[in-house]
C-alpha positions in Angstrom: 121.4 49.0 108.6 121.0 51.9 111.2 123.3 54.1 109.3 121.9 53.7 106.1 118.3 54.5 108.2 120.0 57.8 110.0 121.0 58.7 106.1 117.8 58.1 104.8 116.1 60.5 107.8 118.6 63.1 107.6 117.8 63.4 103.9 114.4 63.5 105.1 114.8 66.1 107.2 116.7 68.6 105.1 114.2 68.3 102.0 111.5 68.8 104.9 113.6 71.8 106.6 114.6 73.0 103.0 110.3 73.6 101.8 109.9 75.1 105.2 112.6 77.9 104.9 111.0 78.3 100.6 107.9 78.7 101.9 108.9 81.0 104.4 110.1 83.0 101.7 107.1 82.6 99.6 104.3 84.2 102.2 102.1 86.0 100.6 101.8 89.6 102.1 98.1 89.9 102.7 95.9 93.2 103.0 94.3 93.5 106.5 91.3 95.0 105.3 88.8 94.8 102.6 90.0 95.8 99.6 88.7 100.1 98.3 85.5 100.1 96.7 85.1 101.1 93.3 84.2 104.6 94.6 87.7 105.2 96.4 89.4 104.6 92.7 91.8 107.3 92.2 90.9 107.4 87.8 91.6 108.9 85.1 88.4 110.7 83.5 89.8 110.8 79.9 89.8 107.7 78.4 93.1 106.4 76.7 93.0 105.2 73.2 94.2 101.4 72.7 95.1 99.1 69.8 91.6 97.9 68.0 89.7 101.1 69.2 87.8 102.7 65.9 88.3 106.8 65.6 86.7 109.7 63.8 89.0 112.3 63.4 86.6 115.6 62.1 88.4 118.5 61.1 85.7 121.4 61.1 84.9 122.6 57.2 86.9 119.7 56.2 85.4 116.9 55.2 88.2 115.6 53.1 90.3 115.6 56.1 88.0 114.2 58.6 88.8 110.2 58.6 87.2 106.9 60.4 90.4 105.1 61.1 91.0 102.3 63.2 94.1 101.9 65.6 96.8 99.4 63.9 98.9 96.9 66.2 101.7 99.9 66.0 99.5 101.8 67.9 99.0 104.3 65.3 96.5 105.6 63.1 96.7 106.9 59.2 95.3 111.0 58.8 94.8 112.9 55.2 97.7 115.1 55.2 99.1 114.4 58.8 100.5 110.3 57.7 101.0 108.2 60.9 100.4 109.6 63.9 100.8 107.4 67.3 97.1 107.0 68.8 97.7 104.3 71.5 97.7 105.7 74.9 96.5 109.2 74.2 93.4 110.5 75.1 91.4 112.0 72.4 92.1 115.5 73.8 95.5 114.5 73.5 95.1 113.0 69.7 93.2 116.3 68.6 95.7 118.3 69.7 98.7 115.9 68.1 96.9 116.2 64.5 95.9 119.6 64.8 99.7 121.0 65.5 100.7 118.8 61.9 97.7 120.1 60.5 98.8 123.5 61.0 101.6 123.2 58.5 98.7 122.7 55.7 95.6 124.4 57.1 95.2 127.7 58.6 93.8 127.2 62.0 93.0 123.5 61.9 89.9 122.7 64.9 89.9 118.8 65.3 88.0 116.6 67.3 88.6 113.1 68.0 85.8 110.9 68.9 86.0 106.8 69.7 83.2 105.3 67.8 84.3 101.8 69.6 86.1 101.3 72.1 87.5 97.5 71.2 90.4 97.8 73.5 88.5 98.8 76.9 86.8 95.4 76.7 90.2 93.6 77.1 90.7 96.0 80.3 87.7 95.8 81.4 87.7 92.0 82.6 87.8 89.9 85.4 89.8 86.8 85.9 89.0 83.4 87.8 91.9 80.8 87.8 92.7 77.7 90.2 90.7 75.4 91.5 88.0 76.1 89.6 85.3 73.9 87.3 86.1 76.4 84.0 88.7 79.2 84.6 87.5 82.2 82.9 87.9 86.1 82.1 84.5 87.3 82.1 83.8 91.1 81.1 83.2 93.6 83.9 79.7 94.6 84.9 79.5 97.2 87.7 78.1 95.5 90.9 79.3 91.8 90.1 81.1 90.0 93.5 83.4 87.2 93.7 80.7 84.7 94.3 79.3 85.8 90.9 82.5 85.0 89.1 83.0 81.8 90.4 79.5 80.6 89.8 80.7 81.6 86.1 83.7 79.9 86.3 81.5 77.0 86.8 82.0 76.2 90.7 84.8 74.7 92.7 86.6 71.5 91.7 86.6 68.6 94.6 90.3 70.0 95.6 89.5 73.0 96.1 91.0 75.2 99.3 88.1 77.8 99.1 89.5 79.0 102.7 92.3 80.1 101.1 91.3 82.0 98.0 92.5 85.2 97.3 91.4 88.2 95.5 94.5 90.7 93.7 93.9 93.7 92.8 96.0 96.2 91.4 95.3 99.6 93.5 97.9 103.3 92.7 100.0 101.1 90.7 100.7 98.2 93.1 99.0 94.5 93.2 97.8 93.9 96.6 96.2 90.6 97.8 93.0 90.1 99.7 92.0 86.9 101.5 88.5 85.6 100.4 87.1 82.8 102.4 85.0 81.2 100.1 84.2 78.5 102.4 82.1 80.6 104.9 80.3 82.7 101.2 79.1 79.4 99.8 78.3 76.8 103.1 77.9 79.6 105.8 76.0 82.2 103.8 79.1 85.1 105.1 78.9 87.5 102.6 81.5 89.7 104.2 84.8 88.1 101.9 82.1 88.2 98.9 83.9 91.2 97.8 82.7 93.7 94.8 84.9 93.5 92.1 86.5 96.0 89.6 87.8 95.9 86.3 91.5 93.6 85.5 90.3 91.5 89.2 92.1 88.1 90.1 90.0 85.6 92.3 92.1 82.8 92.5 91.3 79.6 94.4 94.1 77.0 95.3 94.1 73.4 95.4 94.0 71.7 99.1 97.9 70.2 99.9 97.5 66.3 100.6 
Protein backbone atom coordinates (compact mmCIF):
# COMPACT_ATOMS: atom_id res chain seq x y z
CA UNK A 1 0.00 0.00 0.00
CA UNK A 2 2.87 2.55 0.86
CA UNK A 3 4.47 1.87 -2.41
CA UNK A 4 1.66 2.26 -4.54
CA UNK A 5 1.12 5.78 -2.32
CA UNK A 6 5.03 6.83 -2.90
CA UNK A 7 4.10 6.05 -6.81
CA UNK A 8 1.04 7.90 -6.78
CA UNK A 9 3.12 11.18 -5.08
CA UNK A 10 6.06 10.94 -7.21
CA UNK A 11 3.72 11.15 -10.20
CA UNK A 12 2.35 13.91 -8.47
CA UNK A 13 5.25 15.65 -8.17
CA UNK A 14 6.80 15.41 -11.61
CA UNK A 15 3.39 16.65 -13.40
CA UNK A 16 3.63 19.47 -10.60
CA UNK A 17 7.58 20.03 -11.22
CA UNK A 18 6.90 19.48 -15.01
CA UNK A 19 4.04 22.85 -15.28
CA UNK A 20 6.48 24.71 -13.12
CA UNK A 21 9.60 24.36 -15.42
CA UNK A 22 6.58 25.10 -18.82
CA UNK A 23 5.70 27.98 -17.16
CA UNK A 24 8.88 29.04 -16.52
CA UNK A 25 9.38 28.97 -20.06
CA UNK A 26 6.21 30.69 -20.87
CA UNK A 27 6.89 34.26 -18.80
CA UNK A 28 5.71 36.75 -20.51
CA UNK A 29 8.45 39.51 -21.05
CA UNK A 30 6.73 42.56 -19.72
CA UNK A 31 7.56 46.40 -20.66
CA UNK A 32 8.56 48.36 -17.47
CA UNK A 33 6.99 51.44 -18.55
CA UNK A 34 3.93 52.72 -20.04
CA UNK A 35 3.64 52.00 -23.32
CA UNK A 36 4.64 55.48 -26.26
CA UNK A 37 1.84 57.63 -26.79
CA UNK A 38 0.42 58.01 -29.99
CA UNK A 39 2.59 61.09 -30.51
CA UNK A 40 6.04 59.14 -30.10
CA UNK A 41 4.75 56.86 -33.36
CA UNK A 42 7.44 56.64 -35.70
CA UNK A 43 4.60 56.71 -39.09
CA UNK A 44 4.49 56.68 -42.31
CA UNK A 45 2.71 59.97 -43.74
CA UNK A 46 1.64 58.46 -47.15
CA UNK A 47 -0.93 56.21 -46.86
CA UNK A 48 -0.63 52.65 -48.32
CA UNK A 49 -3.29 51.45 -50.64
CA UNK A 50 -5.05 47.99 -49.37
CA UNK A 51 -7.43 45.40 -50.88
CA UNK A 52 -11.25 47.05 -50.92
CA UNK A 53 -9.79 50.65 -51.03
CA UNK A 54 -11.85 52.63 -54.17
CA UNK A 55 -9.24 54.74 -56.59
CA UNK A 56 -9.54 57.51 -59.17
CA UNK A 57 -6.82 57.32 -61.35
CA UNK A 58 -7.03 61.02 -63.46
CA UNK A 59 -4.76 61.35 -66.28
CA UNK A 60 -4.73 65.23 -67.03
CA UNK A 61 -6.54 65.98 -70.63
CA UNK A 62 -7.62 62.41 -70.51
CA UNK A 63 -10.76 61.68 -69.54
CA UNK A 64 -10.88 58.35 -71.28
CA UNK A 65 -8.04 57.28 -69.41
CA UNK A 66 -8.90 58.49 -66.05
CA UNK A 67 -10.75 55.39 -64.20
CA UNK A 68 -12.68 54.85 -60.63
CA UNK A 69 -11.40 51.32 -59.91
CA UNK A 70 -11.58 49.53 -56.90
CA UNK A 71 -8.63 47.28 -55.48
CA UNK A 72 -9.38 43.40 -56.29
CA UNK A 73 -8.38 40.57 -53.72
CA UNK A 74 -5.05 40.28 -56.01
CA UNK A 75 -4.25 43.48 -54.85
CA UNK A 76 -4.47 45.00 -58.16
CA UNK A 77 -6.37 47.34 -60.02
CA UNK A 78 -7.62 47.43 -63.94
CA UNK A 79 -6.24 51.02 -66.03
CA UNK A 80 -7.39 52.05 -69.87
CA UNK A 81 -4.37 51.19 -71.67
CA UNK A 82 -1.97 50.28 -68.70
CA UNK A 83 -4.10 46.46 -67.85
CA UNK A 84 -3.35 45.26 -64.27
CA UNK A 85 -1.26 47.07 -62.39
CA UNK A 86 -0.44 45.95 -58.55
CA UNK A 87 -2.17 48.73 -56.14
CA UNK A 88 -1.90 46.97 -52.70
CA UNK A 89 0.77 48.47 -50.59
CA UNK A 90 1.71 51.38 -52.71
CA UNK A 91 1.07 54.77 -51.87
CA UNK A 92 -0.71 56.83 -54.32
CA UNK A 93 2.55 58.73 -55.09
CA UNK A 94 3.89 55.45 -55.71
CA UNK A 95 0.70 54.13 -57.96
CA UNK A 96 0.90 57.50 -60.06
CA UNK A 97 4.19 57.06 -60.80
CA UNK A 98 3.66 53.03 -61.61
CA UNK A 99 0.88 53.99 -64.36
CA UNK A 100 2.42 56.92 -65.59
CA UNK A 101 5.82 55.06 -66.62
CA UNK A 102 3.24 52.36 -68.77
CA UNK A 103 1.47 55.16 -69.78
CA UNK A 104 4.36 56.63 -71.44
CA UNK A 105 4.51 53.90 -74.01
CA UNK A 106 0.99 55.27 -75.39
CA UNK A 107 0.86 58.92 -74.33
CA UNK A 108 3.38 61.62 -74.63
CA UNK A 109 4.10 62.89 -71.24
CA UNK A 110 1.37 61.21 -69.22
CA UNK A 111 0.67 63.43 -65.57
CA UNK A 112 -1.40 61.07 -63.24
CA UNK A 113 -2.80 61.46 -60.05
CA UNK A 114 -4.13 58.92 -57.85
CA UNK A 115 -6.63 59.78 -55.30
CA UNK A 116 -8.44 57.15 -52.61
CA UNK A 117 -12.05 57.96 -52.72
CA UNK A 118 -12.48 55.25 -49.77
CA UNK A 119 -10.33 53.94 -47.90
CA UNK A 120 -12.21 50.37 -47.05
CA UNK A 121 -9.01 48.69 -45.96
CA UNK A 122 -7.82 51.35 -43.22
CA UNK A 123 -10.86 50.48 -41.22
CA UNK A 124 -9.70 46.79 -40.80
CA UNK A 125 -6.25 48.48 -39.58
CA UNK A 126 -7.57 50.73 -37.75
CA UNK A 127 -9.20 48.55 -34.89
CA UNK A 128 -8.79 47.62 -31.53
CA UNK A 129 -9.16 44.17 -30.01
CA UNK A 130 -10.65 42.96 -26.55
CA UNK A 131 -10.44 39.14 -25.94
CA UNK A 132 -10.41 37.01 -22.56
CA UNK A 133 -12.29 37.26 -19.88
CA UNK A 134 -14.52 39.47 -21.08
CA UNK A 135 -18.74 39.74 -21.26
CA UNK A 136 -18.53 40.21 -25.42
CA UNK A 137 -14.93 40.03 -26.97
CA UNK A 138 -14.82 42.57 -29.62
CA UNK A 139 -12.80 44.60 -32.33
CA UNK A 140 -14.15 47.96 -32.09
CA UNK A 141 -12.85 50.74 -34.72
CA UNK A 142 -10.20 53.18 -33.48
CA UNK A 143 -11.22 56.59 -32.28
CA UNK A 144 -8.29 58.85 -31.26
CA UNK A 145 -8.41 59.39 -27.39
CA UNK A 146 -10.25 56.01 -26.52
CA UNK A 147 -8.45 54.07 -23.27
CA UNK A 148 -8.59 50.62 -22.24
CA UNK A 149 -11.34 51.14 -19.83
CA UNK A 150 -13.36 52.36 -22.82
CA UNK A 151 -12.90 49.09 -24.73
CA UNK A 152 -13.74 46.93 -22.08
CA UNK A 153 -16.92 48.73 -21.09
CA UNK A 154 -17.60 47.91 -24.97
CA UNK A 155 -16.66 44.51 -24.66
CA UNK A 156 -19.47 44.51 -22.32
CA UNK A 157 -17.52 44.22 -18.72
CA UNK A 158 -15.64 41.47 -17.08
CA UNK A 159 -16.93 37.97 -16.70
CA UNK A 160 -17.13 36.50 -12.85
CA UNK A 161 -13.49 34.74 -13.63
CA UNK A 162 -11.95 37.37 -14.59
CA UNK A 163 -8.01 38.12 -13.41
CA UNK A 164 -8.34 41.89 -14.13
CA UNK A 165 -4.81 42.22 -12.13
CA UNK A 166 -3.35 40.56 -14.70
CA UNK A 167 -4.49 42.02 -17.97
CA UNK A 168 -2.34 43.05 -20.50
CA UNK A 169 -2.18 45.48 -23.19
CA UNK A 170 0.17 44.37 -26.75
CA UNK A 171 1.05 46.62 -28.84
CA UNK A 172 3.05 46.40 -31.77
CA UNK A 173 5.81 49.35 -31.61
CA UNK A 174 9.10 49.59 -34.75
CA UNK A 175 7.96 46.33 -35.77
CA UNK A 176 7.94 44.33 -32.53
CA UNK A 177 4.86 43.31 -30.18
CA UNK A 178 5.63 44.39 -26.72
CA UNK A 179 3.33 43.73 -23.70
CA UNK A 180 2.16 46.16 -21.07
CA UNK A 181 0.63 45.18 -17.75
CA UNK A 182 -2.87 46.78 -17.14
CA UNK A 183 -4.23 46.41 -13.71
CA UNK A 184 -7.67 46.58 -14.34
CA UNK A 185 -8.50 45.86 -10.83
CA UNK A 186 -7.18 49.18 -9.25
CA UNK A 187 -9.09 51.27 -12.98
CA UNK A 188 -12.41 49.88 -12.14
CA UNK A 189 -12.68 49.38 -7.99
CA UNK A 190 -9.88 51.86 -7.02
CA UNK A 191 -10.54 54.61 -9.55
CA UNK A 192 -6.27 54.29 -10.66
CA UNK A 193 -6.35 55.65 -13.90
CA UNK A 194 -2.61 55.23 -14.36
CA UNK A 195 -2.84 51.41 -16.23
CA UNK A 196 -5.99 53.04 -18.06
CA UNK A 197 -3.76 53.41 -20.95
CA UNK A 198 -4.60 55.36 -24.45
CA UNK A 199 -4.84 53.23 -27.07
CA UNK A 200 -3.81 53.16 -30.79
CA UNK A 201 -4.85 51.55 -33.81
CA UNK A 202 -4.38 47.21 -34.24
CA UNK A 203 -4.37 47.35 -29.82
CA UNK A 204 -4.78 43.94 -27.80
CA UNK A 205 -6.35 44.34 -24.20
CA UNK A 206 -6.55 40.96 -23.13
CA UNK A 207 -7.90 39.90 -19.78
CA UNK A 208 -7.23 36.26 -18.42
CA UNK A 209 -9.30 34.05 -16.45
CA UNK A 210 -8.31 33.61 -12.51
CA UNK A 211 -6.44 29.83 -12.12
CA UNK A 212 -8.61 27.83 -9.46
Amino acid sequence: MTFFLDMRFLKVAAVALTTALLGACAVEHLEAGPPPTINEFATDTNYRIGVGDELHVQVWRNDELSAKVPVRPDGKISSPLVGDITAAGLSTQELAKAITEKLGNYVRNPEVTVIVTNPASADFLRRVRVTGAVRTPVTVTFRQGMTVLDVVLQAGGLTEFASPGRARLYRTVEGRTKIYPVDLDAVLQKGDLRTNYTLYPSDVVTVPERSF
